[in-house]
C-alpha positions as CSV (number, residue, x, y, z in Angstrom):
1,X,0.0,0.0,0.0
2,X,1.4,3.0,-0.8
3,X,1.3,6.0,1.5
4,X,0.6,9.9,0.1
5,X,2.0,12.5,2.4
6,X,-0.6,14.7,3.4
7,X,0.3,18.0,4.9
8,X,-0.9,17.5,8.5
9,X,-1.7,21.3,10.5
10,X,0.7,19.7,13.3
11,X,4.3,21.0,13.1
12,X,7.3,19.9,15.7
13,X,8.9,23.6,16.6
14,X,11.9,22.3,17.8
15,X,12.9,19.8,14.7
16,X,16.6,21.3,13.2
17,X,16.0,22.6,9.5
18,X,19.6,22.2,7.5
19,X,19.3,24.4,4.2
20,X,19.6,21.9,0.9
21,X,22.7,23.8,0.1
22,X,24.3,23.4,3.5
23,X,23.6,19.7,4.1
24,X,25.0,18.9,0.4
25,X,28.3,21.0,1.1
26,X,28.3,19.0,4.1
27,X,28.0,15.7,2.8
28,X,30.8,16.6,0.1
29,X,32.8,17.5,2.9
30,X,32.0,14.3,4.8
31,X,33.1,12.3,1.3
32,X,36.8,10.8,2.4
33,X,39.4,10.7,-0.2
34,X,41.1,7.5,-1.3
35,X,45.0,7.9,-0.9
36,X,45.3,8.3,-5.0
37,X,42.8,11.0,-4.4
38,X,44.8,12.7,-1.5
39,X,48.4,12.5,-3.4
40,X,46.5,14.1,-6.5
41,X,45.0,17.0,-4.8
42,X,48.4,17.7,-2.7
43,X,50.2,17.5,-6.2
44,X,47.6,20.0,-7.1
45,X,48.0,22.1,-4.3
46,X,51.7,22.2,-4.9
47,X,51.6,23.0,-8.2
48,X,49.4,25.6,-7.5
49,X,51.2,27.1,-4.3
50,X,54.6,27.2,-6.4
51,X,52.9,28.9,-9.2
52,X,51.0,31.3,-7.2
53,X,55.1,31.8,-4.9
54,X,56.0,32.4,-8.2
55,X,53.6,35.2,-8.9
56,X,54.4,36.2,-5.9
57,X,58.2,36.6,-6.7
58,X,57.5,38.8,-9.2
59,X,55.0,41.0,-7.5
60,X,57.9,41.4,-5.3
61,X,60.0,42.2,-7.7
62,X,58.2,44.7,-9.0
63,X,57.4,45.8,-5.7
64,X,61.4,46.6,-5.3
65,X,61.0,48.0,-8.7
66,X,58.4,50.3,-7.5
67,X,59.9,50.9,-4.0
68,X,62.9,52.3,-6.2
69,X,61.2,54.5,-8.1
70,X,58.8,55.6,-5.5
71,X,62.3,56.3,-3.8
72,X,63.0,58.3,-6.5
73,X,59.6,60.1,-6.9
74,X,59.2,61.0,-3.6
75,X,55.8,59.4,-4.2
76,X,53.9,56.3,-5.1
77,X,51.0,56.6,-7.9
78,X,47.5,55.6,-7.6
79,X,48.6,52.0,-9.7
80,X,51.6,51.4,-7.4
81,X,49.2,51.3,-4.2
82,X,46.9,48.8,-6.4
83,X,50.0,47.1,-7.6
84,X,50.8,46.9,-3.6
85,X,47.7,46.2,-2.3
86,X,47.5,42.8,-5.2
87,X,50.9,41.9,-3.6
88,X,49.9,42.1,-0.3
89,X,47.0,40.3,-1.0
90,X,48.6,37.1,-3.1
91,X,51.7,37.0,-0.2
92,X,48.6,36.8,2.3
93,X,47.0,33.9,-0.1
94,X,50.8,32.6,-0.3
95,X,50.9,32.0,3.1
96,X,47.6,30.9,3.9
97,X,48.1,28.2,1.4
98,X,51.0,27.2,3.2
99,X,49.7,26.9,6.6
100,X,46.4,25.2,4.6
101,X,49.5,22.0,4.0
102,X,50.8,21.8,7.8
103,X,49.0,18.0,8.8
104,X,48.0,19.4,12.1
105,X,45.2,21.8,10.3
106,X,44.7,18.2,7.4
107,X,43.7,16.6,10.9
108,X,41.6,19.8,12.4
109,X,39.7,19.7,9.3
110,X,38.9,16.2,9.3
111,X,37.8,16.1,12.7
112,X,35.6,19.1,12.3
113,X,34.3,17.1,9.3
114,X,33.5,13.9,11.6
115,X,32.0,15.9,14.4
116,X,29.9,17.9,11.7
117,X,29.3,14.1,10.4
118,X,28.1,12.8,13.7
119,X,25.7,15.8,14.5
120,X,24.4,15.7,11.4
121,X,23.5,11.9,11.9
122,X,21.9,12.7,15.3
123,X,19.8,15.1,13.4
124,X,19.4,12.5,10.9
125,X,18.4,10.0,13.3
126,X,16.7,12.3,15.5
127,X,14.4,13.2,12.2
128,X,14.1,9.9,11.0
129,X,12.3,9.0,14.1
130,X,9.8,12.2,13.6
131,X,9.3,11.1,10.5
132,X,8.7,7.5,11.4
133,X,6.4,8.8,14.1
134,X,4.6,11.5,11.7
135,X,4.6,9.0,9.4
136,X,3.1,6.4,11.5
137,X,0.4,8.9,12.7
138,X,-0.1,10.0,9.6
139,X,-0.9,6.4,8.6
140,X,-3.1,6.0,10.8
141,X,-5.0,9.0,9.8
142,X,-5.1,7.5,6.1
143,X,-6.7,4.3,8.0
144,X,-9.7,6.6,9.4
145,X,-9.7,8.2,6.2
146,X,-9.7,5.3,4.4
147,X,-12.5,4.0,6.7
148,X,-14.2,7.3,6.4
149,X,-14.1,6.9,3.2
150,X,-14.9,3.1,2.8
151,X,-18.0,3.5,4.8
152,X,-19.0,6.7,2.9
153,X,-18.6,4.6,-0.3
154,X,-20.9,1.6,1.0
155,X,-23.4,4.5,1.8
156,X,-23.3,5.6,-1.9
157,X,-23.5,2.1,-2.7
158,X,-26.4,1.8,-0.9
159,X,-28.0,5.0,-2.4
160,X,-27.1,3.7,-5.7
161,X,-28.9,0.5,-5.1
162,X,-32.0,2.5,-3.9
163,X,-32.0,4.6,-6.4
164,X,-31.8,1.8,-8.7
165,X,-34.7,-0.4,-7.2
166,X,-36.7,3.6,-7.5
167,X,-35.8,3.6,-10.6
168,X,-33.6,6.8,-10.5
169,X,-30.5,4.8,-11.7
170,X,-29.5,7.3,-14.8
171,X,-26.5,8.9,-13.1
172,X,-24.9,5.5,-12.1
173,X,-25.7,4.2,-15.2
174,X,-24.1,7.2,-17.1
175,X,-20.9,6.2,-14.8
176,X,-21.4,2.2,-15.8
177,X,-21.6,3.5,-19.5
178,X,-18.2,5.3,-18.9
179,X,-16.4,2.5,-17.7
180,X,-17.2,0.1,-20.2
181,X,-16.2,2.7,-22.7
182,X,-12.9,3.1,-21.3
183,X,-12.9,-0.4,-20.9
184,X,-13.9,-0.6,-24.8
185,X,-11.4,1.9,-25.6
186,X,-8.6,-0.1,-24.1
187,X,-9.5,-3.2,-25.5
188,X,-10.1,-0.9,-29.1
189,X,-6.6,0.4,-28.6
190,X,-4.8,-3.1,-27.5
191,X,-7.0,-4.7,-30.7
192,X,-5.6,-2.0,-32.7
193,X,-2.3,-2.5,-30.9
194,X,-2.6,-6.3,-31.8
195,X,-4.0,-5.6,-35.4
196,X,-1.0,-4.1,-36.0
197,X,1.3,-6.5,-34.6
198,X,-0.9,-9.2,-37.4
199,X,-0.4,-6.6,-40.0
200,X,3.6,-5.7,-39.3
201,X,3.5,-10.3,-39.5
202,X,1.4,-10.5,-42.2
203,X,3.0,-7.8,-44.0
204,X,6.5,-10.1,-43.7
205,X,4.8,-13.1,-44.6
206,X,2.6,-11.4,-47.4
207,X,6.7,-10.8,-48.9
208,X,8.1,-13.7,-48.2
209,X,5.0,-15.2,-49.9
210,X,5.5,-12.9,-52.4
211,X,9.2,-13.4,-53.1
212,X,7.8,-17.5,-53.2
213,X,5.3,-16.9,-55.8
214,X,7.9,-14.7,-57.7
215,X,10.7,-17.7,-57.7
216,X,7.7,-20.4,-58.4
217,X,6.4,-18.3,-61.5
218,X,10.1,-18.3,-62.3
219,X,10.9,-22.3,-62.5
220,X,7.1,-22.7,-63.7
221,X,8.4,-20.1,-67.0
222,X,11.7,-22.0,-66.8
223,X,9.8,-25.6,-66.5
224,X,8.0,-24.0,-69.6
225,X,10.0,-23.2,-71.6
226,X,12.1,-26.4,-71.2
227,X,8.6,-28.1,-71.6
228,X,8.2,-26.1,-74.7
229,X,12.1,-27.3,-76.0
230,X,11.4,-30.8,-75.6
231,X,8.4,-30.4,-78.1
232,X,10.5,-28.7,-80.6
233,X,13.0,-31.0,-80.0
234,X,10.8,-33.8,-80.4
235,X,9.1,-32.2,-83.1
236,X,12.0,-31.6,-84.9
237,X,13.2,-35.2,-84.4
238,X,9.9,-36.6,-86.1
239,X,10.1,-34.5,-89.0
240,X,13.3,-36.0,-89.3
241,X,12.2,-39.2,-88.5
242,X,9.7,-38.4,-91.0
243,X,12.3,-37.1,-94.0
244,X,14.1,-40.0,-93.2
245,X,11.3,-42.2,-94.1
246,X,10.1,-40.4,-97.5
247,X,14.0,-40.6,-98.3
248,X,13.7,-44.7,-97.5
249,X,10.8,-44.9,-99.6
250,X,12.2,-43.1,-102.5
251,X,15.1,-45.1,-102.5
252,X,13.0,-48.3,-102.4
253,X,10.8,-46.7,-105.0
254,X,14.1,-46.1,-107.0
255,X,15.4,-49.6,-106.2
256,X,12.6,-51.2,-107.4
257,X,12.1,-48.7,-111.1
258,X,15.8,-49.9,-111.0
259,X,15.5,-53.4,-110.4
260,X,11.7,-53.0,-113.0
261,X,14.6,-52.1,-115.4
262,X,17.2,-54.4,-114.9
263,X,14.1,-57.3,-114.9
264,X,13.5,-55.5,-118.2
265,X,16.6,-55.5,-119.5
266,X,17.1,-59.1,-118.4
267,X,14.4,-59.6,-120.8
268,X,15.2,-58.0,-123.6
269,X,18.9,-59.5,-123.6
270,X,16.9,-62.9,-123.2
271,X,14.8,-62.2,-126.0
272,X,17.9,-60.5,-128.3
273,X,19.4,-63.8,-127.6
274,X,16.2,-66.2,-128.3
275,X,15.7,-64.1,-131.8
276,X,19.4,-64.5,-132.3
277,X,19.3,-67.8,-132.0
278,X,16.0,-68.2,-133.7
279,X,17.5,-66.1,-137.2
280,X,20.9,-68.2,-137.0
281,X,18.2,-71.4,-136.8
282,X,16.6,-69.8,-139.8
283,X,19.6,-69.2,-141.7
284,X,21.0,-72.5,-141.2
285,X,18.0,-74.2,-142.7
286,X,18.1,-71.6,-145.6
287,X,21.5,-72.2,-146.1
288,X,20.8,-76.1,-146.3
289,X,17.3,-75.1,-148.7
290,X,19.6,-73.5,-150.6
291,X,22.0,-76.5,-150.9
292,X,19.2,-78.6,-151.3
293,X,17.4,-76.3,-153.5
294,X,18.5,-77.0,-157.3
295,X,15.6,-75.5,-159.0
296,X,13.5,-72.0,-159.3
297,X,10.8,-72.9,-156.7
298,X,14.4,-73.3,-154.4
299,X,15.6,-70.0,-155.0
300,X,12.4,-68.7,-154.8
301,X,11.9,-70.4,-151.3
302,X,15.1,-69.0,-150.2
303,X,14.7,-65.6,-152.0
304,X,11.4,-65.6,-149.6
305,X,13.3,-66.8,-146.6
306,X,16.0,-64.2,-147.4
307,X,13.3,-61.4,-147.7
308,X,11.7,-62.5,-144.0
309,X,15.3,-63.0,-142.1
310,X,15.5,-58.9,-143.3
311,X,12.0,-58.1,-142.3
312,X,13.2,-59.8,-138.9
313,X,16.3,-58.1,-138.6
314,X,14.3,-54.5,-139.1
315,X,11.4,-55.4,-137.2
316,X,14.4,-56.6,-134.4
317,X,16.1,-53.1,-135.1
318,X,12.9,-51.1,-134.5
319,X,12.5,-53.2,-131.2
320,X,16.1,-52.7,-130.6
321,X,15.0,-48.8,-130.9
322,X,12.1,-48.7,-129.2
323,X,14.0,-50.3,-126.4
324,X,16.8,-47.6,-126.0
325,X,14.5,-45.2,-126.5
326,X,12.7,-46.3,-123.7
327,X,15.5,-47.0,-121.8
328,X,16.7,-43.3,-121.9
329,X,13.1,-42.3,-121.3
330,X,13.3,-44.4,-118.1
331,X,16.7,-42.9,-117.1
332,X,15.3,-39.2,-117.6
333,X,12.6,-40.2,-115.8
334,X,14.8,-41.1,-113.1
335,X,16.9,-38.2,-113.1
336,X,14.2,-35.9,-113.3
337,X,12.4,-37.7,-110.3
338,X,15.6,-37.5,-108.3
339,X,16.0,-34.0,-109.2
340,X,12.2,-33.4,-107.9
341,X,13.3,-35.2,-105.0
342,X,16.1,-33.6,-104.1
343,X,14.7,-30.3,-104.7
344,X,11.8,-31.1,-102.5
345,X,14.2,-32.2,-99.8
346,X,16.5,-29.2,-100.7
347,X,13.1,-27.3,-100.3
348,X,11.6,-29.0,-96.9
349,X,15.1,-29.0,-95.5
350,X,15.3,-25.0,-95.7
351,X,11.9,-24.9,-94.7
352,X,12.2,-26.9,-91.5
353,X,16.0,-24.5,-91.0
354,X,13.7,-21.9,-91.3
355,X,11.3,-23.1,-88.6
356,X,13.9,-24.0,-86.6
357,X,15.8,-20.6,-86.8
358,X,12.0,-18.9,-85.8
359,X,11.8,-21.4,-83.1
360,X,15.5,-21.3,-81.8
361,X,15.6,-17.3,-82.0
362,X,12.3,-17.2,-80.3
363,X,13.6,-19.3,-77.6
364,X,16.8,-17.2,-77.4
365,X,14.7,-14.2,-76.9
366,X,12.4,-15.7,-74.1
367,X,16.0,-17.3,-72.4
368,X,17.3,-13.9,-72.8
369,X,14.6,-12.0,-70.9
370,X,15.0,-14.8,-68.6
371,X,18.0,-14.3,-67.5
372,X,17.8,-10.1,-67.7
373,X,14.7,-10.5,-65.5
374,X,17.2,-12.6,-63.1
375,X,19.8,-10.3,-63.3
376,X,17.8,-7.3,-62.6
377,X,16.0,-9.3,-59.7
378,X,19.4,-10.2,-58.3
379,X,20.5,-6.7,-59.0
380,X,17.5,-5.0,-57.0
381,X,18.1,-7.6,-54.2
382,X,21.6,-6.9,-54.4
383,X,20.7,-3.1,-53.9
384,X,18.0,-3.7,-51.5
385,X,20.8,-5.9,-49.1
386,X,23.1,-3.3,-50.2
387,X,20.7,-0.6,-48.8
388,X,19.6,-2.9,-45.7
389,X,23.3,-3.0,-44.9
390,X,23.9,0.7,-45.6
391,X,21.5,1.3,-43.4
392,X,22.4,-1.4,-40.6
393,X,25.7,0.3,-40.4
394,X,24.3,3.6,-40.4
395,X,22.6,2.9,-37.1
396,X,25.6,1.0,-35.8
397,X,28.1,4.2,-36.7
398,X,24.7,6.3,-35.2
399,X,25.3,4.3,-31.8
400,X,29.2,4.1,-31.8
401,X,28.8,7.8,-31.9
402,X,25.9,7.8,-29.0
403,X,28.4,5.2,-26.9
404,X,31.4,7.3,-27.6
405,X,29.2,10.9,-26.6
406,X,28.2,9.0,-23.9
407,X,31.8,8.3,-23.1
408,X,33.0,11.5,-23.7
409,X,30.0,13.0,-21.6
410,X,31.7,10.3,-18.8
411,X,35.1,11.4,-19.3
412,X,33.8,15.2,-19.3
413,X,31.5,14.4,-16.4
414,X,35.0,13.0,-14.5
415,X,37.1,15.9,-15.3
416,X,34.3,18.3,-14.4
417,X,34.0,16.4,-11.0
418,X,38.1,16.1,-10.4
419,X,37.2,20.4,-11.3
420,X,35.1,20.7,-9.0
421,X,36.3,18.1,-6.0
422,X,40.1,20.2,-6.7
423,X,38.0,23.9,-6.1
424,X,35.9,22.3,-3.5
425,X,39.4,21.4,-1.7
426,X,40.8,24.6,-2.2
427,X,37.7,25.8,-0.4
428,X,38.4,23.7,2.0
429,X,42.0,24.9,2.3
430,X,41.1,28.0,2.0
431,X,38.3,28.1,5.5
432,X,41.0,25.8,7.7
433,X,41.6,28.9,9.3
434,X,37.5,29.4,10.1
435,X,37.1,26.4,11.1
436,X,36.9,25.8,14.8
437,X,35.6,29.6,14.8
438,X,32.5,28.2,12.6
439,X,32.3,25.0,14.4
440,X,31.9,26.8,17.9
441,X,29.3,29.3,15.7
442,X,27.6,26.5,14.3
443,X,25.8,25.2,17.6
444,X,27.1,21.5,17.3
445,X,27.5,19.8,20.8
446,X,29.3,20.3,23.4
447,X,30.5,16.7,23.6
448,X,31.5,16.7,19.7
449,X,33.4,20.3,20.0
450,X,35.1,19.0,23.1
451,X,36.2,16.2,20.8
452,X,37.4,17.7,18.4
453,X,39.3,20.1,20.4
454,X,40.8,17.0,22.1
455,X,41.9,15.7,18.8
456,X,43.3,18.6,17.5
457,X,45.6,18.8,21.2
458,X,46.2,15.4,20.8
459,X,47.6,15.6,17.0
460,X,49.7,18.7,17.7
461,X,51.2,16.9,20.9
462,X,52.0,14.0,18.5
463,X,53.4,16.8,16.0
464,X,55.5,18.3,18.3
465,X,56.8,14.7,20.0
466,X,58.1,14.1,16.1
């Protein structure tokens, strides 16, 4: 349970009221240094002390310088007395400092610091306990007030209630109606909250989907395309398949005019030989008419016989004709067909190369944007990375710099600090000479000024023993 302070009409008179300022110059007073600490300010305090004997050399040089001349001048000028006065003053400061480093006022100071400690503690502890008590009577009157206000509350319940069962319930329902719309407007606010949580994931997923579907409509193109090669490829190898067959079938076709032919030829030669053998049959049994044949009717039979073995050997010569005549017929026939058919295939051939060509460059063109539709993907990803890691770097140089400000504000923060702890000792140096003077003016105890005073007899008895 926490507790609110509430300003209470009783005030203790006789509680001790430090000034903020006062109690923190005394609790940096209080703060002992660490041997380091001490070395470093008396290093300090020598290095100032020897530059300020310094100056004070040659004020006094001057000083001689100006003693001289006021010798001379019978009289010192309005800057020699300032001169003077800044001399007196820095020897005063000079010596101060030096009696500031005697151990005996180190102790005084110390002692007036833990007897300035200790009373303030008292007070501290003597406070703490009026605060505890104020505190616990104050807690008790936020019990009756809580009480008060607990049993007020269960009246207004109860009025509430009434007012409800009379039917007068618009008030409290006007309060019920702004709760659940704060209630709503919460919930409205974590949904929204929530919503945009789902979005900011969805949002991720809705690219990473995205960037999916982009790589599957890529290998589905791809899958495609290869799809679409094989078909060219396999349409190409049936037309070939295809050729190849027309050109088997015209070489069986020209096999078989040529074997037609040589069946032809086979005959002819046959028949040549069968007439041939036939006319010297002929002639032999002319030959033995004519032998035989001593009369007219003998001659006549041979003259006849002679007469058909020539209309043989013409009608045999006009067959013999029409035979290479048809022969060469045949052969042009064959040339001209293997012409046709080579300038068909010649024909076909460039066809199909020119189908191919379409198909190949078409092909080319779609593998092409392909791979420039790749390349420029990459290239934006590449960039977008790029970008991603520009900017990851950005923010990592952004908090080096934040870590090393905030180092530097550290480091600045400790020199300001050693500043300020070196003038707060020179303070201190400065006021050694005050201090038992403002501890007896200060009101601290008798028993803590007697203390001190002890101490500070003590430590110059020990002083002079050495």
């Amino acid at each position: 349970m926490s507790v609110t302070a509430i300003p209470s009409e009783c005030i203790d008179k006789k509680r001790i009221v430090i000034p903020p300022g006062k109690y923190k110059e005394l609790l940096q007073k209080a703060k002992l240094l660490t041997k380091e600490e001490e070395q470093f300010a008396n290093e300090q305090d020598k290095s100032e002390q020897k530059s300020t004997l310094e100056a004070v050399e040659q004020r006094k040089q001057k000083m001689r310088e100006y003693d001289l001349n006021r010798v001379r001048n019978e009289r010192l000028t309005d800057l020699e007395e300032e001169a003077k006065k800044q001399a007196e003053s820095l020897l005063q400061k000079a010596s101060e400092q030096r009696q500031d480093q005697e151990d005996e006022i180190k102790a005084l100071n110390e002692w007036i610091l833990n007897a300035k400690i200790q009373a303030i503690r008292d007070e501290q502890i003597l406070e703490k306990s009026l605060i505890k008590k104020e505190m616990a009577e104050e807690e008790l009157r936020l019990d009756n007030m809580m009480e008060l206000e607990r049993q007020n509350a269960i009246h207004i319940q109860e009025e509430i209630e009434k007012k409800r069962k009379q039917q007068e319930i618009l008030g409290a329902c006007r309060v019920l109606e702004q709760i659940e719309e704060n209630k709503q407007d919460r919930l409205l606010e974590l949904e929204r909250t929530e919503q945009e949580n789902i979005l900011a994931t969805q949002r991720i997923a809705d690219e990473n989907m995205k960037e999916i579907a982009n790589r599957e409509k890529k290998r589905k193109i791809q899958e495609k395309m290869r799809i679409e090669l094989n078909i060219a490829n396999e349409e190409l190898r049936k037309r070939r398949e295809i050729e190849k067959e027309k050109d088997r079938l015209m070489d069986l076709k020209i096999m078989q005019i040529q074997n037609e032919k040589a069946e032809r030829e086979a005959a002819y030669e046959a028949e040549q030989i069968r007439i041939k053998r036939e006319k010297e049959l002929e002639i032999t049994r002319l030959r033995a008419l004519q032998e035989r044949a001593s009369d007219e009717a003998a001659e006549r039979d041979a003259l006849r016989a002679k007469r058909a073995a020539e209309a043989n050997e013409r009608e045999w010569r006009r067959k013999e004709l029409l035979a290479a005549q048809k022969k060469i017929e045949t052969e042009n026939e064959l040339k001209l067909a293997r012409a046709a058919q080579a300038e068909d295939r010649k024909r076909q051939l460039a066809i199909e190369a020119g189908r191919e060509r379409v198909e190949f460059e078409r092909i080319l063109k779609r593998q092409q944007e392909l791979v420039e539709n790749d390349k420029r993907a990459e290239y934006e990803a590449k960039q977008k990375s790029f970008q991603n890691l520009k900017d990851l770097r950005l923010q990592i140089c952004e908090k080096e710099k934040e870590r090393i400000a905030e180092r530097n504000a550290v480091f600045e923060e400790g020199l300001r600090l050693n500043e300020e702890a070196r003038l707060r000792r020179l303070r201190l140096n400065e006021a050694k000479t005050r201090k038992l003077k403002e501890l007896k003016e200060a009101g601290i105890p008798d028993k803590y000024l007697s203390q001190v005073e002890r101490k500070v007899a003590q430590f110059g008895n020990f002083l002079s023993m050495d």
